[in-house]
C-alpha positions in Angstrom: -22.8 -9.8 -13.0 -19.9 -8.0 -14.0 -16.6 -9.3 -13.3 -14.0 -7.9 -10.1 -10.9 -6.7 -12.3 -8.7 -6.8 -9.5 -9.2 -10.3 -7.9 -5.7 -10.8 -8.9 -4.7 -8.8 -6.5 -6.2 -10.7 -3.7 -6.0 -14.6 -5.0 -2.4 -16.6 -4.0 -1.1 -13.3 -2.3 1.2 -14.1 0.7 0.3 -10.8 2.3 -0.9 -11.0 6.0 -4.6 -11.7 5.9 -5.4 -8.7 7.7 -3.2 -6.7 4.9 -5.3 -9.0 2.3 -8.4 -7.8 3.9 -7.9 -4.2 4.0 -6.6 -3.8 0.7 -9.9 -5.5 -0.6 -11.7 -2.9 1.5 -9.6 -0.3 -0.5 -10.1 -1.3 -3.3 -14.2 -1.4 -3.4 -14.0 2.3 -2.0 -15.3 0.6 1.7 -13.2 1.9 3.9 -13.7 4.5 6.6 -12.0 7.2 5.6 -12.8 10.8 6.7 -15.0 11.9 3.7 -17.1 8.9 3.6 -17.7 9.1 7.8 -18.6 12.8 7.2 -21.1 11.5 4.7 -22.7 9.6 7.3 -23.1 12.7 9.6 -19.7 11.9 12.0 -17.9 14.7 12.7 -14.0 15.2 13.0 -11.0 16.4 11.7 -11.3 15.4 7.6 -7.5 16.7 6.9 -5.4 13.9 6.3 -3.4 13.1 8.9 0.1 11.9 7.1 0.4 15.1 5.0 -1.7 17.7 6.9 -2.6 18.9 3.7 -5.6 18.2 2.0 -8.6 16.1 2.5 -8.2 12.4 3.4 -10.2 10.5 0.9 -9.3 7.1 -0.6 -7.4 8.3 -3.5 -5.9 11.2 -1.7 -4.6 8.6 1.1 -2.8 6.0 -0.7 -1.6 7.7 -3.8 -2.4 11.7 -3.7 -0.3 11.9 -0.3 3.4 13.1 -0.1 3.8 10.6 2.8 2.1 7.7 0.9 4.2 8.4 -2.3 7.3 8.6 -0.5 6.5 4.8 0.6 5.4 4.0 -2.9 8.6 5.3 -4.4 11.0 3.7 -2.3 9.3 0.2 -2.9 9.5 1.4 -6.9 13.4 1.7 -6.1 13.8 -1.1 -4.5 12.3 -3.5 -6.4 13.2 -1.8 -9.8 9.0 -1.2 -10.7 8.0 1.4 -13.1 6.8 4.4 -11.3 3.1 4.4 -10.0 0.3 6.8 -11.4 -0.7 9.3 -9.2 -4.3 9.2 -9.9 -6.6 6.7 -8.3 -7.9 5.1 -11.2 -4.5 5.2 -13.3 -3.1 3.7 -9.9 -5.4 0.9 -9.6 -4.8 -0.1 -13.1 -0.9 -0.4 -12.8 -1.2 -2.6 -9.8 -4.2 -5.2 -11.5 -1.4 -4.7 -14.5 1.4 -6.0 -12.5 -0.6 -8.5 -10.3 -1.8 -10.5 -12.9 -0.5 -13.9 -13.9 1.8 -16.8 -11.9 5.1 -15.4 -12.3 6.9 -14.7 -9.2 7.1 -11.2 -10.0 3.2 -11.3 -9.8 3.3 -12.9 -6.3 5.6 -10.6 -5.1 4.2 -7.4 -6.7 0.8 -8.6 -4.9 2.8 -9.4 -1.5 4.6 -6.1 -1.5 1.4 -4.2 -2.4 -1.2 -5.4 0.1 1.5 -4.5 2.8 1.9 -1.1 1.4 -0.9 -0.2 1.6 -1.9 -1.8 4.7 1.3 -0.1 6.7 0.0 3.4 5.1 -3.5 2.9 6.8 -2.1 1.5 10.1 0.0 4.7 10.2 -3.2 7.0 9.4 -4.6 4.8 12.3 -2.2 5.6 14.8 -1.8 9.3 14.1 -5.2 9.8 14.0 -5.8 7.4 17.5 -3.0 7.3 19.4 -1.3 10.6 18.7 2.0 8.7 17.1 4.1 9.0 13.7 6.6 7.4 12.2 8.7 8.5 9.4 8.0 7.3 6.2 11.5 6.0 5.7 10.7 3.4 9.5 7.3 2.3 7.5 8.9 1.4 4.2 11.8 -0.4 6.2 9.0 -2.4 8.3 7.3 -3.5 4.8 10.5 -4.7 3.1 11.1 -7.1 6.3 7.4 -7.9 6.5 7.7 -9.2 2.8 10.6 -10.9 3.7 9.0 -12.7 6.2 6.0 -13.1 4.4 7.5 -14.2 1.2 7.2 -17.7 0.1 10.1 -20.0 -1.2 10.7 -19.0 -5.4 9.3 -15.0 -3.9 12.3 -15.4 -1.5 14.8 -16.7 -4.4 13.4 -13.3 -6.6 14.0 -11.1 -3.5 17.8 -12.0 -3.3 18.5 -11.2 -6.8 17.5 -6.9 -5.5 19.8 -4.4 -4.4 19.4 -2.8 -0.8 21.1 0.2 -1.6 17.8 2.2 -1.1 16.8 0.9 2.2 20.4 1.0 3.7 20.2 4.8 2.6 16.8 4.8 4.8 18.8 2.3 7.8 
């Protein structure tokens, strides 16, 4: 049995359970995005609904995507990270990277994660369902307060020490 590479993304997170969830769904290429529900005969729209631009696939969807990478930066700015690859694989490599270990930079790169990507599918969700948006600048502001809600003791101590300047640009 081979072993999951990116359990450290998903062990001691303090992400939402339901933002735990979902980003394990991501990342085993599970979730019901248009391409795979076109595979399994469901027809519908297959253009991604953030971007209106190309096809919404997994990789597309949380990294390929203007919208998504808009979020993805500001949380880069904000918490001073290194700039995500914009291929899947590459991607997914940085984040297991930066998840791994006890530090509290681990705990809140896993925290901070699992709620990005979790607001960028919830968004999808409610264009796609109930005919609402939301800029991109409103979602990253809702995942900086989820975290900070979310965030436990020595996480909230490492939070303090960041500048808003970013999201006060965004307020």
């Amino acid at each position: 049995m081979r072993p999951v590479v990116w359990k450290c993304l998903m062990f001691k997170n303090d992400a939402r359970p339901k933002a735990s969830f979902l980003m394990w769904l991501v990342l085993q290429g599970r979730l019901a995005t248009a391409d795979r529900l076109m595979r399994w005969g469901i027809t519908m729209d297959n253009t991604c609904s953030l971007c209106q631009a190309e096809l919404e696939t997994r990789d597309h969807l949380f990294v390929e995507c203007d919208y998504a990478k808009a979020i993805w930066r500001t949380m880069q700015k904000w918490l001073q990270w290194q700039q995500a690859p914009d291929e899947w694989n590459q991607h997914a490599t940085w984040a297991i990277k930066r998840a791994k270990g006890k530090s509290k930079q681990a705990q809140l790169f896993k925290l901070v994660y699992a709620e990005c990507v979790y607001a960028i599918w919830i968004e999808r969700n409610n264009r796609v369902f109930e005919k609402k948006a939301r800029s991109w600048e409103a979602i990253a502001r809702e995942i900086v307060y989820t975290c900070h809600v979310r965030a436990g003791s020595k996480v909230q101590e490492l939070l303090e020490n960041f500048s808003f300047y970013v999201l006060r640009k965004l307020v």
